[in-house]
C-alpha positions as CSV (number, residue, x, y, z in Angstrom):
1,X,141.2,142.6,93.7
2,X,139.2,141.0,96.5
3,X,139.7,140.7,100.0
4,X,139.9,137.5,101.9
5,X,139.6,137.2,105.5
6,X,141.6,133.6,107.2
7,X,142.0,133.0,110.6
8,X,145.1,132.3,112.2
9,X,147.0,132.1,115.4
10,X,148.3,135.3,116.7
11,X,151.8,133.8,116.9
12,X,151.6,133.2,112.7
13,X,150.0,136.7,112.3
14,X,152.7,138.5,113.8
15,X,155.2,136.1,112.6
16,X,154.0,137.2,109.3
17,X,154.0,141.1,110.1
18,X,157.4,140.8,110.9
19,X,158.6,139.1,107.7
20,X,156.5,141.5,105.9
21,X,158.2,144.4,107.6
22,X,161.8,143.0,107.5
23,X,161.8,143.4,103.2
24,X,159.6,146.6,103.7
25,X,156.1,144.8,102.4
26,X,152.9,144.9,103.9
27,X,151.8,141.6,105.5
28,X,149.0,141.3,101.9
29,X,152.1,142.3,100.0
30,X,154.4,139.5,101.4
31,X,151.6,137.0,101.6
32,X,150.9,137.7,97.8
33,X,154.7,137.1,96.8
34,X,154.9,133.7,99.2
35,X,152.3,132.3,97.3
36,X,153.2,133.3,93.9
37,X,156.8,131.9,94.7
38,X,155.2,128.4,95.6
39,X,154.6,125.8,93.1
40,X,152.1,123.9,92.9
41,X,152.2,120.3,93.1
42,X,151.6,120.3,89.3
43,X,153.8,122.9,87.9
44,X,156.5,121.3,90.4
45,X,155.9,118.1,88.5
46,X,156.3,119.6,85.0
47,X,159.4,121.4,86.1
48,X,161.2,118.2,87.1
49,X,160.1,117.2,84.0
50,X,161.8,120.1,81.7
51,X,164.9,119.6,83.8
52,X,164.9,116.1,83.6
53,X,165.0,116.6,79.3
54,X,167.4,119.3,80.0
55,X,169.9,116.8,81.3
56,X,169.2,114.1,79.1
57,X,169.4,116.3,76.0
58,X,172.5,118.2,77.2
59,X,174.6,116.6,79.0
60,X,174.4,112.9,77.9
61,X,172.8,111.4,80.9
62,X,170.4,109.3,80.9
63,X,168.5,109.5,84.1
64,X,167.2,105.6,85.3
65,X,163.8,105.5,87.2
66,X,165.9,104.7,90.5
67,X,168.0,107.6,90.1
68,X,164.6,109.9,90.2
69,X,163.4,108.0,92.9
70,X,166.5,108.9,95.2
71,X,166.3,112.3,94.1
72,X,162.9,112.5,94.9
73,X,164.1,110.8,98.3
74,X,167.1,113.3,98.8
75,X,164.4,116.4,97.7
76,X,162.1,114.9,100.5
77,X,164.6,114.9,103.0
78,X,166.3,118.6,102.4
79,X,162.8,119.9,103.0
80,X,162.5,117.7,106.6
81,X,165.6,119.1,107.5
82,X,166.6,115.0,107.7
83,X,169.7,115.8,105.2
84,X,172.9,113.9,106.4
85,X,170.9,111.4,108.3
86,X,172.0,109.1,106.0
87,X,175.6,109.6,106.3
């Protein structure tokens, strides 16, 4: 295993102690996990592209460019916390 030094502000250093401590992790431990649990943008794209066979094969639906587009859109959105803007 190798050690890594980044630098940080304080605020996201302690931020990330406390998350750490709040499951009962070490800060390396959490850190580790977060990272693991994050996709990159590749395997992300793969992904949507198993699930997007998965429906098609299973449940009859074929899935039009436009409707991945406003998924894509609506997935964009959840993440900026714009969700119901649109509404």
């Amino acid at each position: 295993m190798a050690d890594t030094t980044i630098k940080i502000d304080e605020g996201v250093r302690d931020r990330l102690r406390t998350l750490a401590e709040e499951r009962g992790m070490s800060t390396r431990a959490y850190v580790e996990r977060v990272v693991a649990a994050t996709p990159t943008e590749s395997e992300q794209t793969e992904r949507t592209a198993r699930a997007v066979a998965y429906v098609r094969a299973n449940f009859g639906v074929d899935l039009s460019d436009e409707d991945l587009s406003a998924a894509r859109e609506w997935r964009a959105d959840l993440l900026a916390r714009r969700l119901g803007e649109r509404r």
